[in-house]
N, C-alpha and C positions, 0 to 999 in steps of 0.2 A: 512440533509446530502447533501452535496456538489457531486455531480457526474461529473470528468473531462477527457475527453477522453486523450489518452496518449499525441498528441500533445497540447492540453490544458494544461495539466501537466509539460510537456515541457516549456511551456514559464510562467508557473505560477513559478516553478522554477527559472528559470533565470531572471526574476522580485523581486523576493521574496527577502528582507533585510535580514530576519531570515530563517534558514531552516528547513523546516515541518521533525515532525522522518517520516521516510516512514518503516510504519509497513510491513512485507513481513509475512504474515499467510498461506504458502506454506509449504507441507514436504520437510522434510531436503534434501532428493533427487531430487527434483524441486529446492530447493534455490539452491542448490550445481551446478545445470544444468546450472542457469543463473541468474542473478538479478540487480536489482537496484544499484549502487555502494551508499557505505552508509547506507544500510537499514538494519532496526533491526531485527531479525528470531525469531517470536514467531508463531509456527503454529498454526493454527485455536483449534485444541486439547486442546492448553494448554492455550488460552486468558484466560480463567475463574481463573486459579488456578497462574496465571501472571500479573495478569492486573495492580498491583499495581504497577508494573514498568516501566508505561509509565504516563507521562507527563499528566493529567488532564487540564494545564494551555496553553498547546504547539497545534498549530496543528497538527492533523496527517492524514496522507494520509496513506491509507490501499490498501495493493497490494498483487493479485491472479494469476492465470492462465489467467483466463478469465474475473475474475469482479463479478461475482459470492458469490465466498465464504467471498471475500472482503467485500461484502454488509451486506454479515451478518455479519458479525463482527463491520464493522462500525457501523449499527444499533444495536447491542449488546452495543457497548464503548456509544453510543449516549443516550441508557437508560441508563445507568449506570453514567449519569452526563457530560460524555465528548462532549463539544460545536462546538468544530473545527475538524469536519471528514468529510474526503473528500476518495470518494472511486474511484478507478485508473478504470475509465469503458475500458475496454476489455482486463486489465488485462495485464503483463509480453507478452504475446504472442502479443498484440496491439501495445505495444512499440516495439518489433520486427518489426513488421511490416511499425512501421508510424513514429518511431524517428530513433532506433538502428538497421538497418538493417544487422549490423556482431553480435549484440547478439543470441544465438543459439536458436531454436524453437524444442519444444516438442511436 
């Protein structure tokens, strides 16, 4: 698994030809607070009973609070066959701070 801190992610984005799903495994009260624009909402609860509707073939970038819950899921998708996961280190709250400084912190 791929670990990219938020400004890493930043310009791995604006690089990227194809664009990775950015999984958001956040409560819906956290997503609803702030997020990624674009990003899919499967909270971390429900990956197991969801999974078949992401993309096995695609990258994806998995994003948390902090980077945290993010890890576990990414290593969750990464047993479970999926090659291209990349997990957001420090999380929604990191991008506050290192890219989006008007998105809001919790």
């Amino acid at each position: 698994m791929q670990q990219l801190s938020p400004t890493q992610l930043k310009n791995h984005l604006e690089a990227s030809e194809r664009q990775p799903v950015l999984l958001d495994v956040r409560e819906l009260w956290e997503f609803d607070t702030c997020h990624l624009e674009g990003s899919l909402h499967i909270p971390m609860g429900e990956i197991v009973n969801r999974i078949d509707e992401l993309p096995d073939d695609e990258e994806i970038v998995v994003i948390c609070h902090h980077g945290i819950r993010s890890m576990q899921v990414a290593m969750y998708l990464m047993h479970n066959g999926f090659e291209k996961v990349i997990n957001l280190s420090g999380g929604v709250d990191g991008w506050a701070k290192e890219v989006d400084r008007d998105m809001p912190l919790y």
